[in-house]
C-alpha positions as CSV (number, residue, x, y, z in Angstrom):
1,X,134.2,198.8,131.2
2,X,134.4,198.8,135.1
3,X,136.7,196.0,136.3
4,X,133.5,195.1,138.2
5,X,131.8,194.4,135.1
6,X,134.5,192.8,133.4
7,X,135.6,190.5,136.1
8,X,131.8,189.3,137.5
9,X,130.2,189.0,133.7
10,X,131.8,185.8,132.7
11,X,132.4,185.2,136.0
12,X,128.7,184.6,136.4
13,X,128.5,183.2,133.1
14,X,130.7,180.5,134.0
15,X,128.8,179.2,136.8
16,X,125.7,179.3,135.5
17,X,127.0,177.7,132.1
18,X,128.5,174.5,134.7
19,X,124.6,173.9,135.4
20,X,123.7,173.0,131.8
21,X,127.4,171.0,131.1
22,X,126.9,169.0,134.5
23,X,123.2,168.2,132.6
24,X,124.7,167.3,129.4
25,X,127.1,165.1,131.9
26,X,124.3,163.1,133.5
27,X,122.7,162.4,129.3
28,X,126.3,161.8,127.9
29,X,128.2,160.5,131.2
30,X,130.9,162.8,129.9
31,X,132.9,163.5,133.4
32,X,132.1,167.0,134.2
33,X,135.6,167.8,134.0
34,X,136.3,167.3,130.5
35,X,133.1,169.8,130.1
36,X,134.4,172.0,131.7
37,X,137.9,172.1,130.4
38,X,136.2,171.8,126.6
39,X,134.1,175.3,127.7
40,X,137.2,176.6,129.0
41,X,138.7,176.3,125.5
42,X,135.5,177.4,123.8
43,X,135.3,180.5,125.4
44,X,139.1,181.3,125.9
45,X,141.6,182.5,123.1
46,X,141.5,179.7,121.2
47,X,138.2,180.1,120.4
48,X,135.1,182.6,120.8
49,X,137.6,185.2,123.5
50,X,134.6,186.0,125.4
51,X,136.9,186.2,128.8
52,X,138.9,189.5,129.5
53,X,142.5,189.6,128.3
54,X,143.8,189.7,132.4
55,X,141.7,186.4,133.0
56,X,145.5,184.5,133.0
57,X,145.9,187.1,136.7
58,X,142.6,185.8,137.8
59,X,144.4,181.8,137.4
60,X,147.0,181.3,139.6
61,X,145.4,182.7,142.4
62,X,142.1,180.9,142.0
63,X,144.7,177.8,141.0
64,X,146.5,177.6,144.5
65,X,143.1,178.4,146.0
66,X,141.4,175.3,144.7
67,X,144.1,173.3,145.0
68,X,144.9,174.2,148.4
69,X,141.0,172.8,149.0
70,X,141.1,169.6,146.9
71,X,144.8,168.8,148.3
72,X,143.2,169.6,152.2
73,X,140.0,167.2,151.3
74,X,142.0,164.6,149.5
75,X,144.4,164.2,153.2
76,X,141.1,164.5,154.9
77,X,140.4,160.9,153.3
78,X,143.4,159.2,155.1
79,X,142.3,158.6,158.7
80,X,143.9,156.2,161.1
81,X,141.0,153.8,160.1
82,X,142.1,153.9,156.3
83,X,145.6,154.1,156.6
84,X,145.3,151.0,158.7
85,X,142.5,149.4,156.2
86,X,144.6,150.5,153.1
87,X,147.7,152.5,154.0
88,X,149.9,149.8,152.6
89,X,148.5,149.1,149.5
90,X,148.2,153.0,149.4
91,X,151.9,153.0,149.3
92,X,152.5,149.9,147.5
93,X,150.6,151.5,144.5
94,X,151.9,154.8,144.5
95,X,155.2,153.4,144.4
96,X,155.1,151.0,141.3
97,X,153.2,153.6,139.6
98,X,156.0,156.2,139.5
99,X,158.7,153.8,139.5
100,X,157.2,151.3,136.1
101,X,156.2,155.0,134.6
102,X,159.6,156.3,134.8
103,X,161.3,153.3,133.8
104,X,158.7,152.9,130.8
105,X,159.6,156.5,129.7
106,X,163.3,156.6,130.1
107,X,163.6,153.5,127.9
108,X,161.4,154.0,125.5
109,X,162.3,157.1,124.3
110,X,166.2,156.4,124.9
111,X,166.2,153.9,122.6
112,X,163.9,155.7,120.0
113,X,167.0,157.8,120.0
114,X,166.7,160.8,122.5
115,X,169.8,161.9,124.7
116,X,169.4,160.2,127.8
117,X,169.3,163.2,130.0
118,X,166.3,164.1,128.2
119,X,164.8,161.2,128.3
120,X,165.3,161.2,131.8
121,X,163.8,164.8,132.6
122,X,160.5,163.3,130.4
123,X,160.2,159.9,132.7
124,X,160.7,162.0,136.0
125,X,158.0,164.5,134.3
126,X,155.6,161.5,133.4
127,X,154.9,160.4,136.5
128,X,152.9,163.3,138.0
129,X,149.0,162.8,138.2
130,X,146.6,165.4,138.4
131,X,145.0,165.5,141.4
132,X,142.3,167.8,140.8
133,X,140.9,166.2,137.8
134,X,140.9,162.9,139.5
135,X,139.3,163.1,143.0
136,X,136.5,165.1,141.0
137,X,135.6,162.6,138.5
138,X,135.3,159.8,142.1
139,X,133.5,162.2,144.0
140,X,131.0,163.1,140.8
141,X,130.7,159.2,140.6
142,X,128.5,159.4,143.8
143,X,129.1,155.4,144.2
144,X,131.1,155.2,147.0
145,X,133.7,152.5,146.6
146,X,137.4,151.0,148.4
147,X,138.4,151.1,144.6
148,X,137.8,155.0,144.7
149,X,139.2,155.3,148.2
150,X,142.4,153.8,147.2
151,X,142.5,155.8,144.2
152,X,141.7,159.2,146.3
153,X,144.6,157.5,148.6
154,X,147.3,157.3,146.0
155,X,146.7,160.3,144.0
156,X,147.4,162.2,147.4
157,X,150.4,160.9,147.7
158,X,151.3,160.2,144.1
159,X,153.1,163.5,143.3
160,X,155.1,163.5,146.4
161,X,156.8,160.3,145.0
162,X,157.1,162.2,141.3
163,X,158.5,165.2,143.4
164,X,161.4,163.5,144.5
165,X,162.4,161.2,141.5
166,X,162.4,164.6,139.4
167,X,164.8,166.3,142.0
168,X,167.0,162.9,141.6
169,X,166.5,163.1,138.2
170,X,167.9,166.5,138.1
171,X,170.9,165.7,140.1
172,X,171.6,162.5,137.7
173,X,171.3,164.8,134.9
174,X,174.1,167.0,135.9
175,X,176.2,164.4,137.0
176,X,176.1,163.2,133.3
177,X,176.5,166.5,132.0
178,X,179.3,166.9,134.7
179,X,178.8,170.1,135.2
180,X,178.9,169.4,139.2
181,X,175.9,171.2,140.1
182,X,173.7,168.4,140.7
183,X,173.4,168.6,144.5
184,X,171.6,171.5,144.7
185,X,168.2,170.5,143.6
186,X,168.2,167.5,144.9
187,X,168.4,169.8,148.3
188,X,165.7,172.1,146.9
189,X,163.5,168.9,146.7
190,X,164.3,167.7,149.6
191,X,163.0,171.2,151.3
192,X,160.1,171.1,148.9
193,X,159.0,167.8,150.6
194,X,160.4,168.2,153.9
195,X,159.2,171.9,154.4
196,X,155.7,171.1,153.4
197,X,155.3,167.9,155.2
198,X,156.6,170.0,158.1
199,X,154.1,173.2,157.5
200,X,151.2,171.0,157.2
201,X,151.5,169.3,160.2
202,X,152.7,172.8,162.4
203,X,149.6,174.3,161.3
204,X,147.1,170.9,161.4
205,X,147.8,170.7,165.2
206,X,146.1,173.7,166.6
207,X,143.3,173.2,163.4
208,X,142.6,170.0,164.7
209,X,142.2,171.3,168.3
210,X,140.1,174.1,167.5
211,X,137.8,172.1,165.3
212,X,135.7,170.4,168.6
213,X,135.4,173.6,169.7
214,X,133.7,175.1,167.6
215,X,130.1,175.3,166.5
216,X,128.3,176.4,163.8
217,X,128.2,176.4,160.2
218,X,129.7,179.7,159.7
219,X,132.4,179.6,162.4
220,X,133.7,176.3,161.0
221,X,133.8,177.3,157.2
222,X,136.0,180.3,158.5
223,X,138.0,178.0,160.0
224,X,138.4,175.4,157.0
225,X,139.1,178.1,155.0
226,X,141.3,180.5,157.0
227,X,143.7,177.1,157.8
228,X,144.2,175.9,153.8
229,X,145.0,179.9,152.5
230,X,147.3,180.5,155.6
231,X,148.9,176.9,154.6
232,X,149.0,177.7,151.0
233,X,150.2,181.9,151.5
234,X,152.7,179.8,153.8
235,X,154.0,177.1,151.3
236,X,154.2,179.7,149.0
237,X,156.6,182.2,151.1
238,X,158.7,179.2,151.9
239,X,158.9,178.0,148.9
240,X,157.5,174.6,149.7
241,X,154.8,172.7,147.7
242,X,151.6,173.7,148.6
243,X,149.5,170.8,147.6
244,X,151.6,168.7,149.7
245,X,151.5,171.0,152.4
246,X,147.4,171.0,152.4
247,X,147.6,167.1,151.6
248,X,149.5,167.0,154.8
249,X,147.5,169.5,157.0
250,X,144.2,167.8,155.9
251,X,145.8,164.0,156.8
252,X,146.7,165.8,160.7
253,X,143.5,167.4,161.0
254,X,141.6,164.2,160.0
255,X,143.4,162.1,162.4
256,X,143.9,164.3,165.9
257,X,141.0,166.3,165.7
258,X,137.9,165.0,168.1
259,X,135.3,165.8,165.5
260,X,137.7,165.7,162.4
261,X,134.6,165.7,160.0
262,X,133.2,168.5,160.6
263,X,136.3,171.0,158.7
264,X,135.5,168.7,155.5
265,X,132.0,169.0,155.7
266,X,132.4,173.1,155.7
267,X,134.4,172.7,153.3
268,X,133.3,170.6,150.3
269,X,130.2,172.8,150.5
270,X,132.0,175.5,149.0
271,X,134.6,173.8,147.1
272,X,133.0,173.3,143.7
273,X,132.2,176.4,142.5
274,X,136.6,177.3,143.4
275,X,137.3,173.8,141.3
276,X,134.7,174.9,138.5
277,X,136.5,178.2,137.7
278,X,139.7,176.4,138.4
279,X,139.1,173.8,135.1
280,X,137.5,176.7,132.5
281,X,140.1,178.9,133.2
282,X,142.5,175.9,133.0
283,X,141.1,174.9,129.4
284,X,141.4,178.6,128.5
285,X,144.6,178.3,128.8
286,X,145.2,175.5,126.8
287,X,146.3,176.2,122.9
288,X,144.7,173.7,120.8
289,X,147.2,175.0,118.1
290,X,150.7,173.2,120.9
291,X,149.0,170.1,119.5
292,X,150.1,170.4,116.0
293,X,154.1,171.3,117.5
294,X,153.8,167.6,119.5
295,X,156.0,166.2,116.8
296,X,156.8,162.1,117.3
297,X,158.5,162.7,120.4
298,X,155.6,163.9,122.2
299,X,153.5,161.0,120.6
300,X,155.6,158.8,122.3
301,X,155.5,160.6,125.5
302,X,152.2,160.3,125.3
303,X,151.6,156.5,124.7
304,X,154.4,155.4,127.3
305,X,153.0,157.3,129.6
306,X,149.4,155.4,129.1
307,X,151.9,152.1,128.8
308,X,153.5,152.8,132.3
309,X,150.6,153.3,134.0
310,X,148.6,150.3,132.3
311,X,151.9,148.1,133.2
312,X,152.2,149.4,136.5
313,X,149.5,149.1,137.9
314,X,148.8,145.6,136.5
315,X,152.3,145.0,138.0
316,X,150.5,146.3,141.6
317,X,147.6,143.6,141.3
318,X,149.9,140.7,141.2
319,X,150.6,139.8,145.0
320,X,147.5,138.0,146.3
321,X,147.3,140.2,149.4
322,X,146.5,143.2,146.9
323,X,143.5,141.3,144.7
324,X,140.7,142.2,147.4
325,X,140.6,145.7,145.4
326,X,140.8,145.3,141.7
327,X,144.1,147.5,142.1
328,X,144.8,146.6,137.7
329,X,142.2,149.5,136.7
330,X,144.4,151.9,138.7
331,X,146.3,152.5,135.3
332,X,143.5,154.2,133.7
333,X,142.0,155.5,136.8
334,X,145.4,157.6,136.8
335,X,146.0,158.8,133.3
336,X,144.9,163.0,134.5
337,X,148.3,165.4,133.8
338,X,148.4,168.7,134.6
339,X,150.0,171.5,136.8
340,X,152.7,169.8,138.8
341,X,153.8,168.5,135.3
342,X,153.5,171.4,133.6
343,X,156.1,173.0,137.0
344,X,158.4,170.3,136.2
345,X,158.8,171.2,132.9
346,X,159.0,175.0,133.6
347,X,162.0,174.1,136.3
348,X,163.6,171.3,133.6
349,X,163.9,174.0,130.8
350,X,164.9,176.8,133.6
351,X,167.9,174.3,134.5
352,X,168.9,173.0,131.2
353,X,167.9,175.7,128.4
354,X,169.6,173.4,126.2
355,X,166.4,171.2,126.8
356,X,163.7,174.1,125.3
357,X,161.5,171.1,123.5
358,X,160.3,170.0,126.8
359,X,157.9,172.5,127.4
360,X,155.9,172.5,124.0
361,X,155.7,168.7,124.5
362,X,154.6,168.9,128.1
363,X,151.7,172.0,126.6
364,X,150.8,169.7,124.1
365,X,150.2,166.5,126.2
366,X,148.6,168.3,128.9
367,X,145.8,169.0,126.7
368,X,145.7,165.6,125.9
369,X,145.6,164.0,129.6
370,X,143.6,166.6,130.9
371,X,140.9,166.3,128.4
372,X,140.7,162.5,128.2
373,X,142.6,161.5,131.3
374,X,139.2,162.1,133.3
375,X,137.5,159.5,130.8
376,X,140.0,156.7,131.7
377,X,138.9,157.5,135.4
378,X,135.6,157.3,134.7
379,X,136.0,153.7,132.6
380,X,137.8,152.7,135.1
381,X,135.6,153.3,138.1
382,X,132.5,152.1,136.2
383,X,134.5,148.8,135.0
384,X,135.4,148.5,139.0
385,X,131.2,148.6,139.7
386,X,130.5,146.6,137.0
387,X,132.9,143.8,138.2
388,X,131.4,144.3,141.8
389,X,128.0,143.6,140.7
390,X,126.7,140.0,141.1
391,X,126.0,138.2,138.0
392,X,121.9,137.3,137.0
């Protein structure tokens, strides 16, 4: 078969097939990504293997490519008008999520009896979101809201935070083990956050100066695009994070740039079918058979995780000055898991091979979040409406 053939087949069957799911969607208000990441499965190894056996080549780079876009859209939400409106309670959020999360873990499963280094490495991996997943299910809501703006807010910002308590994590764990070596990763985070943060604003100057200047629907889509794959083939080289890096340029772009909308605009019209292939191939990856290797330690992964992030955010909406936003449906709006999880636990077990049940787990739950993750979101964006409606 010509690699033509092979690669533009399913390809095309793919695309056509998120037509009829995003219909079935609409009847059974099923987000579109669980669909799609349910398709992904159907059609991958695990069940009728109707993609090509390189398919897992095609992943990572149409991975980084939609994720550079969602990432670059999702900074593109925090102007100097929303950062002023809800940049504190942005933070505030963010914060308690990661920090009630990782307490929630640790404990839990220390004193169901796991080592406490590896209890550790699980809270620091529990507190990343999926960003991907999440920002799709608001913007497939179509309702806008300041409940889905803060939630777009904090998810932009929400694996930054789980970035740096895994590095400390890390560091903590080798000081236990005593081993003395715990001061290097906490410097190779520290240039994972630093280096992007520093990449994405390098490159989001110039962006944002160019963007008045030019005109034209094609000229500006060239530009939106040519700006997040230079920042991601950047982030890469360095050996920075990527998504934080577009997060970044898309936050400077929004904010310096004289007609900051119109990048976004280019943009998001092209974005969907990247994010589509990006969630099939995802669920093809997925091995339905990692569920039956969870074992009770991933159970209870798996339920303190949904405890932290209930807690925390119920934790959030106590001050008064935070109960204009119903910030307690946060917790569900955030339960999506997926790749930055999934490179924590690659770079756990790469630093402690003593630690090997950390990856199965992490499969295991990913398949979890990811496929009902996106249904919290959903409840919890529809509970928000609900509660905004006045009563007959």
């Amino acid at each position: 078969m010509a690699i033509e053939t092979s690669i533009l087949l399913p390809l095309g069957g793919v695309l056509l097939a998120s037509l009829a799911l995003e219909s079935i969607g609409r009847r059974t208000r099923l987000p579109r990504v669980t669909l799609l990441i349910l398709f992904g499965i159907a059609v991958g190894p695990s069940g009728l293997q109707w993609l090509p056996e390189d398919f897992e080549q095609w992943y990572s780079l149409v991975a980084v490519m939609a994720l550079g876009m969602i990432g670059f859209l999702l900074g593109g939400h925090l102007t100097r008008q929303r950062i002023k409106r809800l940049g504190a309670l942005v933070a505030w959020v963010s914060l308690l999520q990661v920090l009630v999360t990782y307490a929630i873990v640790a404990l839990g499963l220390y004193i169901l009896g796991l080592d406490l280094s590896l209890a550790l490495l699980f809270a620091a991996i529990a507190t990343a979101t999926d960003p991907a997943a999440t920002n799709d299910v608001v913007e497939e809501f179509e309702t806008e809201s300041t409940f889905g703006e803060l939630l777009q807010g904090v998810v932009a910002i929400d694996d930054a935070w789980g970035l740096i308590v895994f590095s400390l994590s890390v560091v903590l764990v080798h000081l236990l083990s005593g081993d003395g070596g715990g001061f290097l990763p906490l410097q190779a985070g520290l240039w994972d956050l630093g280096g992007a943060l520093l990449l994405g604003i390098i490159l989001g100057v110039p962006m944002a100066y160019a963007s008045g200047r030019l005109h034209g629907d094609k000229p500006l889509l060239v530009e939106a695009l040519g700006g997040v794959f230079l920042c991601v083939g950047l982030a890469e080289w360095l050996q920075v994070s990527y998504l934080l890096a577009c997060v970044t340029l898309g936050i400077t772009v929004a904010n310096l740039a004289r007609h900051h909308r119109r990048p976004f605009r280019a943009l998001e019209d092209i974005e969907w079918p990247f994010a589509i292939l990006f969630f099939v191939l995802s669920g093809a990856l997925l091995e339905l058979s990692d569920l039956t290797t969870i074992g009770l330690t991933g159970v209870a992964y798996i339920l303190l995780r949904v405890a932290g992030r209930l807690l925390g955010a119920w934790l959030a909406g106590i001050p008064a000055w935070t109960r204009v936003i119903p910030v307690r449906w946060m917790g569900p709006a955030m339960l999506p898991q997926a790749g930055v999880a999934m490179a924590m636990a690659i770079v756990a077990v790469h630093t402690f091979p003593e630690y090997d049940m950390i990856l199965p787990i992490v499969i295991a739950s990913t398949v979890i979040f990811e496929l009902l993750g996106p249904l919290g979101t959903r409840f919890a964006l529809r509970r928000v409406t609900d509660l905004a409606k006045p009563i007959d």
